[in-house]
N, CA, C and O atoms as a GROMACS GRO file, in nm:
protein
  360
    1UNK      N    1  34.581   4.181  28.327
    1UNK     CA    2  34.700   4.166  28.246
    1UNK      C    3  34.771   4.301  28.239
    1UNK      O    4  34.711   4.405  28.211
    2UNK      N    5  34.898   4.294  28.265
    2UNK     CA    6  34.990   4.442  28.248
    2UNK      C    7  34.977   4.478  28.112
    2UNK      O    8  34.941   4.388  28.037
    3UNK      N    9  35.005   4.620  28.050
    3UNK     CA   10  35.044   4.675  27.944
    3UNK      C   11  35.178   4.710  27.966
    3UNK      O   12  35.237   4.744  28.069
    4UNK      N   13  35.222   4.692  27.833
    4UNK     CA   14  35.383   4.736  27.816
    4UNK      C   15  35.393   4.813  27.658
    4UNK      O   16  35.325   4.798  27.557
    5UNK      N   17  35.487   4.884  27.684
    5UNK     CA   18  35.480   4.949  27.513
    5UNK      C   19  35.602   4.882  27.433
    5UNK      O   20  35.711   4.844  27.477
    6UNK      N   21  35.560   4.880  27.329
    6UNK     CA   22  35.660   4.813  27.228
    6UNK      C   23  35.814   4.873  27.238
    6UNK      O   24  35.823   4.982  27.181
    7UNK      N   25  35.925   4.832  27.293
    7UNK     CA   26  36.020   4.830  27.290
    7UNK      C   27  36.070   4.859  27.414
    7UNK      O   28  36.190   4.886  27.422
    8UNK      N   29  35.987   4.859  27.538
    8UNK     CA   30  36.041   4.800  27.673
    8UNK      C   31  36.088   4.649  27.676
    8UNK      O   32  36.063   4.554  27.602
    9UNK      N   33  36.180   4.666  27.810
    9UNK     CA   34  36.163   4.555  27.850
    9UNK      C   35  36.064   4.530  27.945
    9UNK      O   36  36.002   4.613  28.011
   10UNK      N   37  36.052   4.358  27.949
   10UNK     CA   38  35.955   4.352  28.002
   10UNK      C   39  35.998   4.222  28.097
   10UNK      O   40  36.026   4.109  28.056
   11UNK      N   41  35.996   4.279  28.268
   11UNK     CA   42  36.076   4.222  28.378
   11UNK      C   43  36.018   4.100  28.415
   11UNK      O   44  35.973   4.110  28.529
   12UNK      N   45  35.996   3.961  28.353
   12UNK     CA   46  35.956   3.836  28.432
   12UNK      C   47  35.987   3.806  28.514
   12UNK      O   48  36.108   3.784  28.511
   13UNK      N   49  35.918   3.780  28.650
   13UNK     CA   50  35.958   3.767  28.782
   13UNK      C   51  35.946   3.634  28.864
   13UNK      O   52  35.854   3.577  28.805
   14UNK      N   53  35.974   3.576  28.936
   14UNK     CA   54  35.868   3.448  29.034
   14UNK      C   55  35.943   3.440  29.161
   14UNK      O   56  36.058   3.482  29.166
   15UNK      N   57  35.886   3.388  29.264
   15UNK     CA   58  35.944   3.373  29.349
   15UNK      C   59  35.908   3.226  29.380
   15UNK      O   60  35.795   3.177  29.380
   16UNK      N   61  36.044   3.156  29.411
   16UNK     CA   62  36.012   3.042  29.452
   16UNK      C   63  35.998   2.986  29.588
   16UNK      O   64  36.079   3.039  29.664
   17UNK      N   65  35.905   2.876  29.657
   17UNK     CA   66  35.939   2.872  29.763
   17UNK      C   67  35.859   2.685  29.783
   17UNK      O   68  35.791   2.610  29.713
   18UNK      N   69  35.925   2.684  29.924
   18UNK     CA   70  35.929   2.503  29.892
   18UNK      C   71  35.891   2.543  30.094
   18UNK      O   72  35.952   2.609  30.178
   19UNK      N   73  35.787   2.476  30.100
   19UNK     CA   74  35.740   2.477  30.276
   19UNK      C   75  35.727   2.619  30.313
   19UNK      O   76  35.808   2.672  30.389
   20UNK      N   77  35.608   2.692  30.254
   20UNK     CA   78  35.622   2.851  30.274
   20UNK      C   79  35.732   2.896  30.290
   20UNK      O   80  35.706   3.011  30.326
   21UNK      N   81  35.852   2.885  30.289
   21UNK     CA   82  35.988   2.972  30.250
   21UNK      C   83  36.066   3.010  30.132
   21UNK      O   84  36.084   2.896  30.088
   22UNK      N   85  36.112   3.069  30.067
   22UNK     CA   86  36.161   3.115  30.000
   22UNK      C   87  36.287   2.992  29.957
   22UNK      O   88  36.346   2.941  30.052
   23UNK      N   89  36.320   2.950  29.830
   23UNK     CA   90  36.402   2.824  29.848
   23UNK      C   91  36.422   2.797  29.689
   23UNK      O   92  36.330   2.775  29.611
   24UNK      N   93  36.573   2.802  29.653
   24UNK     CA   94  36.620   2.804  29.524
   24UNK      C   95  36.544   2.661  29.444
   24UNK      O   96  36.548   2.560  29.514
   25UNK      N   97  36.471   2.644  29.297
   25UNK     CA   98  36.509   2.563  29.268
   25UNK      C   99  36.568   2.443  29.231
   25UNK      O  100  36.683   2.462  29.269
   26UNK      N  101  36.566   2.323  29.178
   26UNK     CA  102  36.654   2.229  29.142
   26UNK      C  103  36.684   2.300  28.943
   26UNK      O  104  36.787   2.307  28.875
   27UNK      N  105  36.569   2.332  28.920
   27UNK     CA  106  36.576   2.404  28.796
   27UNK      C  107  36.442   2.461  28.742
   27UNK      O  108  36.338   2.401  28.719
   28UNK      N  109  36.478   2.615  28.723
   28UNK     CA  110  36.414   2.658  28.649
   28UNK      C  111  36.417   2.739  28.540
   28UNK      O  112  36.502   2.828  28.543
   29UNK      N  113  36.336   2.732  28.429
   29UNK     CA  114  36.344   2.826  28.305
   29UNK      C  115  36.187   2.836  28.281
   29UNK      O  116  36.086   2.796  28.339
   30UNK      N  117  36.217   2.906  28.167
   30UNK     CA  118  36.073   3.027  28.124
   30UNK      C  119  36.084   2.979  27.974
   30UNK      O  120  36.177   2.941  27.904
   31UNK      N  121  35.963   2.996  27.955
   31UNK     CA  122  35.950   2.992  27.777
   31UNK      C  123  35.861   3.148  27.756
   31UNK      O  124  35.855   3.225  27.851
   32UNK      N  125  35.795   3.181  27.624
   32UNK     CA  126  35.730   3.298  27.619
   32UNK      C  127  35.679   3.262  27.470
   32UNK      O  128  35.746   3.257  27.367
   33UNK      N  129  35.541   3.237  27.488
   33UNK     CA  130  35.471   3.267  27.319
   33UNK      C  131  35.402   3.444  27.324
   33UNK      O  132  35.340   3.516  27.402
   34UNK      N  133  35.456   3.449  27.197
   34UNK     CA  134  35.399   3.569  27.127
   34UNK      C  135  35.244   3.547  27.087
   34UNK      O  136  35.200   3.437  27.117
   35UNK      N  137  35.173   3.620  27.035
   35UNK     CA  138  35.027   3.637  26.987
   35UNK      C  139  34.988   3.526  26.902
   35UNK      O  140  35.071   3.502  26.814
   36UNK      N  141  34.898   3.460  26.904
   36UNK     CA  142  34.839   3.337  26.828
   36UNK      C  143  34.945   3.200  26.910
   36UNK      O  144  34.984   3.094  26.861
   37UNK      N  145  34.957   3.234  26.993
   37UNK     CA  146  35.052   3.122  27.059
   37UNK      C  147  35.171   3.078  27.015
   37UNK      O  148  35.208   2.960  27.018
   38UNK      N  149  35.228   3.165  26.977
   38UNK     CA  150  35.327   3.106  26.883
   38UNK      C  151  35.473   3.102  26.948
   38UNK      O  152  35.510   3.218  26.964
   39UNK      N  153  35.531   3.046  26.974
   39UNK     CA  154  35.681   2.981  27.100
   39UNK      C  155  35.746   3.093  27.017
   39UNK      O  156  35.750   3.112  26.895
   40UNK      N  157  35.797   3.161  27.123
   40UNK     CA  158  35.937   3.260  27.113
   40UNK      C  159  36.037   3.231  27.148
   40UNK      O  160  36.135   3.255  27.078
   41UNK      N  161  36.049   3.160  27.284
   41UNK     CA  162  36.200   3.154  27.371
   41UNK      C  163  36.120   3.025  27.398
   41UNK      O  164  36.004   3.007  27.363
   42UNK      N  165  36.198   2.938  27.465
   42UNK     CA  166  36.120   2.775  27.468
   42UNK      C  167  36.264   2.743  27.600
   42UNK      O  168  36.382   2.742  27.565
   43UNK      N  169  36.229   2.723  27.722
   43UNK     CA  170  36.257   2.661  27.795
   43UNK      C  171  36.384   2.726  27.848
   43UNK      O  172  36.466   2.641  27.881
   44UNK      N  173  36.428   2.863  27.868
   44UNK     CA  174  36.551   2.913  27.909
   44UNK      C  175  36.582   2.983  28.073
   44UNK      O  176  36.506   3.030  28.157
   45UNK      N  177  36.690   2.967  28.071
   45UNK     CA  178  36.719   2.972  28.214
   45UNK      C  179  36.683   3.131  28.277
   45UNK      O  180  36.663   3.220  28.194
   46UNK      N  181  36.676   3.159  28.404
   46UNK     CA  182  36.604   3.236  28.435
   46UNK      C  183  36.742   3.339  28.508
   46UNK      O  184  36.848   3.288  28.472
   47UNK      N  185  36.767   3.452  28.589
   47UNK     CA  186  36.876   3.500  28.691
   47UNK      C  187  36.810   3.480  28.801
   47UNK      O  188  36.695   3.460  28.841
   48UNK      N  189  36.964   3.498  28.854
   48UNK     CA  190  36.876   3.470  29.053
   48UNK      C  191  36.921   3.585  29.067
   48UNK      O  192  37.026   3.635  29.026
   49UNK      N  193  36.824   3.635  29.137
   49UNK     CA  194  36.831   3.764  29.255
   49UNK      C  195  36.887   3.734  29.393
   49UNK      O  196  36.998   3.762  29.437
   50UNK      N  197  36.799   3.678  29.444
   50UNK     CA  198  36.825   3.640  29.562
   50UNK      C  199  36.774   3.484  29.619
   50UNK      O  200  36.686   3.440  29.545
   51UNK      N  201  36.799   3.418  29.701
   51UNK     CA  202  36.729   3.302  29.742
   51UNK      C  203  36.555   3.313  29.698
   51UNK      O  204  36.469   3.383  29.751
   52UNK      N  205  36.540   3.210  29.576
   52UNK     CA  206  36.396   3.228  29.557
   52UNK      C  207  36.371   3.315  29.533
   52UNK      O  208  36.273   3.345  29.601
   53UNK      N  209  36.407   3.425  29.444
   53UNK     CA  210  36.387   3.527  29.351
   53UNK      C  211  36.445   3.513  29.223
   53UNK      O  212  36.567   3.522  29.207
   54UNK      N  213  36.356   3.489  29.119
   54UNK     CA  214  36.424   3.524  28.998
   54UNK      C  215  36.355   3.570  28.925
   54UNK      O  216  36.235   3.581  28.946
   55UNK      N  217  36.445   3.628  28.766
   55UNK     CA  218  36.350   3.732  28.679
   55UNK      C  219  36.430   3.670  28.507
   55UNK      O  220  36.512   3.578  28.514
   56UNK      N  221  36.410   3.705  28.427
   56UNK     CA  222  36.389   3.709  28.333
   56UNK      C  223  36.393   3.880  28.227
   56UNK      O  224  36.313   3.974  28.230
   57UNK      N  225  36.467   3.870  28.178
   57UNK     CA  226  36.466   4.076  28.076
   57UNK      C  227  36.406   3.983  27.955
   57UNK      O  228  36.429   3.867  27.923
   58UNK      N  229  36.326   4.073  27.908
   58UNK     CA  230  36.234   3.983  27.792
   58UNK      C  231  36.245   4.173  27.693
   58UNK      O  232  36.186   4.278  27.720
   59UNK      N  233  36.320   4.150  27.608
   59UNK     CA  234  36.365   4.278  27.509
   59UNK      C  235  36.213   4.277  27.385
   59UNK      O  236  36.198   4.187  27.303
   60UNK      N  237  36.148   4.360  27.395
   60UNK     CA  238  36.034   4.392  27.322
   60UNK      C  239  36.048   4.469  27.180
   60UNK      O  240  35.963   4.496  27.096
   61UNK      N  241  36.152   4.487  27.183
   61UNK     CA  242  36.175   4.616  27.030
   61UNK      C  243  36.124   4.542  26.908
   61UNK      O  244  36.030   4.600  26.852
   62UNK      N  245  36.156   4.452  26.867
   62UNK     CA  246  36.126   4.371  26.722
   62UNK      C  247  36.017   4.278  26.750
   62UNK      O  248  35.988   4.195  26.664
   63UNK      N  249  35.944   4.282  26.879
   63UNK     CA  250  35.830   4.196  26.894
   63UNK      C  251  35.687   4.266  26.813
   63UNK      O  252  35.685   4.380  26.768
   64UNK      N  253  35.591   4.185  26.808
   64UNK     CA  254  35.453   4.241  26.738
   64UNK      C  255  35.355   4.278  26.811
   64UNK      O  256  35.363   4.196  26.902
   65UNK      N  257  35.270   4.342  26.835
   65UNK     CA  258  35.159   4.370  26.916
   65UNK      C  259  35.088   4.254  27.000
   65UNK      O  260  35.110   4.150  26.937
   66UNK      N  261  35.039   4.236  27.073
   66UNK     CA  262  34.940   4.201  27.115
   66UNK      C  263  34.962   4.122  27.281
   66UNK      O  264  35.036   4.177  27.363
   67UNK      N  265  34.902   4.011  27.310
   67UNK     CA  266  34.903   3.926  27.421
   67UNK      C  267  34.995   3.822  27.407
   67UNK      O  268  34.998   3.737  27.317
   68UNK      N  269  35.082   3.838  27.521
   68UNK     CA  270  35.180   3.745  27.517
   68UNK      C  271  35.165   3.633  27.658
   68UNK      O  272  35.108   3.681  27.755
   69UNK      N  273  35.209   3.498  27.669
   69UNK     CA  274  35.179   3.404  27.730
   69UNK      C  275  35.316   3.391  27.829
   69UNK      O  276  35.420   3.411  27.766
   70UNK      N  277  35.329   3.369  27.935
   70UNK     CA  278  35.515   3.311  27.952
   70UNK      C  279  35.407   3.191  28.047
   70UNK      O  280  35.292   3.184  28.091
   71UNK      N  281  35.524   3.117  28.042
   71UNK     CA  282  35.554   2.953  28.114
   71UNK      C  283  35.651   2.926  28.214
   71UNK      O  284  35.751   2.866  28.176
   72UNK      N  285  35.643   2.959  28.344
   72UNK     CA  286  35.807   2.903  28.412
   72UNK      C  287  35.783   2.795  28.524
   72UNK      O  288  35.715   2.781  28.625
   73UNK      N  289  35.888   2.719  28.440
   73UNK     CA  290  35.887   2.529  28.480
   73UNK      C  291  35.972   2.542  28.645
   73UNK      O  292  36.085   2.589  28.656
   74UNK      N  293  35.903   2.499  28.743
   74UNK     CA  294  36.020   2.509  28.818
   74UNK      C  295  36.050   2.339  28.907
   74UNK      O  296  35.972   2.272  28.976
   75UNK      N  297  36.156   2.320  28.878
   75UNK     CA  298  36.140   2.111  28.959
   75UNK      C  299  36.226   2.136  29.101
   75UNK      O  300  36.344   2.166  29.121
   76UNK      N  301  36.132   2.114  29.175
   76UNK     CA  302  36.210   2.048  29.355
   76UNK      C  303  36.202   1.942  29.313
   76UNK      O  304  36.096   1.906  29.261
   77UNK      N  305  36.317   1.854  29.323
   77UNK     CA  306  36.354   1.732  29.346
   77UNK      C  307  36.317   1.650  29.196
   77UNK      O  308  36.380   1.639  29.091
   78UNK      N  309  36.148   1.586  29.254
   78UNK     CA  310  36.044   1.486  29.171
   78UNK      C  311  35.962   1.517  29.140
   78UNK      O  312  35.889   1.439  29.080
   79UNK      N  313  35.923   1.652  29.164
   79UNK     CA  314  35.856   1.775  29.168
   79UNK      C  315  35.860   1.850  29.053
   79UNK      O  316  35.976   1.888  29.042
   80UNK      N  317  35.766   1.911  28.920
   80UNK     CA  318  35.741   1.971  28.894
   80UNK      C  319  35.633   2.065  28.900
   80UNK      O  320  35.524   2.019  28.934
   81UNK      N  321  35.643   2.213  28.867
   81UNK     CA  322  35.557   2.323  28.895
   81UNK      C  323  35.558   2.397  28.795
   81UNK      O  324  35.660   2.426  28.732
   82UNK      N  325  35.461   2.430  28.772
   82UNK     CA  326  35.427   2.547  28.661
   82UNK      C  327  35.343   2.640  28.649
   82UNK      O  328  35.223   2.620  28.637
   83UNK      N  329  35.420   2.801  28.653
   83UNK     CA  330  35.379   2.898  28.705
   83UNK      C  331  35.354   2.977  28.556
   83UNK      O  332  35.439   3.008  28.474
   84UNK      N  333  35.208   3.000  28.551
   84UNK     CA  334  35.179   3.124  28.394
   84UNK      C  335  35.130   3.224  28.383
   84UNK      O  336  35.009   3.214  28.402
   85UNK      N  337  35.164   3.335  28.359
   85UNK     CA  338  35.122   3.453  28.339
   85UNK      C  339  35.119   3.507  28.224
   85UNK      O  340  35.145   3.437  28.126
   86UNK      N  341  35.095   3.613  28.211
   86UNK     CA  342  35.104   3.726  28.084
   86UNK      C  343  35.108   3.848  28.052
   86UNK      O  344  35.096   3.896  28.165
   87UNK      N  345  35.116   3.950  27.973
   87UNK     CA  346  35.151   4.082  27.936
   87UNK      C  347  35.092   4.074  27.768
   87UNK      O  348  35.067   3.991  27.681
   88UNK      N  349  35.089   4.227  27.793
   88UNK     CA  350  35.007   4.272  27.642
   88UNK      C  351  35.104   4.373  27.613
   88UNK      O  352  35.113   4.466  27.694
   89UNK      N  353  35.170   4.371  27.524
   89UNK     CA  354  35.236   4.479  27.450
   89UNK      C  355  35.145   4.540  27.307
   89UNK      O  356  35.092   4.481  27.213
   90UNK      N  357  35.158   4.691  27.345
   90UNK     CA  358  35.105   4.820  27.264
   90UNK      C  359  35.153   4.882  27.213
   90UNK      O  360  35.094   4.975  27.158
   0.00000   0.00000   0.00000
């Protein structure tokens, strides 16, 4: 799990891809629980970088210590996917 210090941001990333290639979504967003699981952001849209790159700025200043959860939903077609990671802010 990464460390981050309290009042970075903190860069959520994914890359999408559909037949080993790199390949935009039909839709995706991110949610993010804070410590004790508790929903922060619930289901929001993500930026594109580039084909099958996107990120997320997740602003840490008024957040609380500890382990944080993110969620990003991504649907081809009939298709859903769900990609989870996490970060610990200190």
């Amino acid at each position: 799990m990464l460390n981050f210090d309290k009042g970075e941001i903190v860069i959520c990333s994914v890359e999408t891809k559909q037949g080993g290639k790199l390949k935009d979504p039909d839709s995706l967003q991110i949610s993010i629980y804070k410590p004790g699981n508790i929903l922060d952001i619930n289901l929001v849209g993500m930026s594109r970088d580039s084909e099958g790159e996107w990120h997320y700025d997740y602003d840490t200043t008024d957040k609380p210590l500890g382990e944080y959860r993110a969620r990003i939903k991504l649907v081809f077609g009939s298709r859903i996917k769900f990609v989870d990671g996490g970060f610990c802010l200190q």
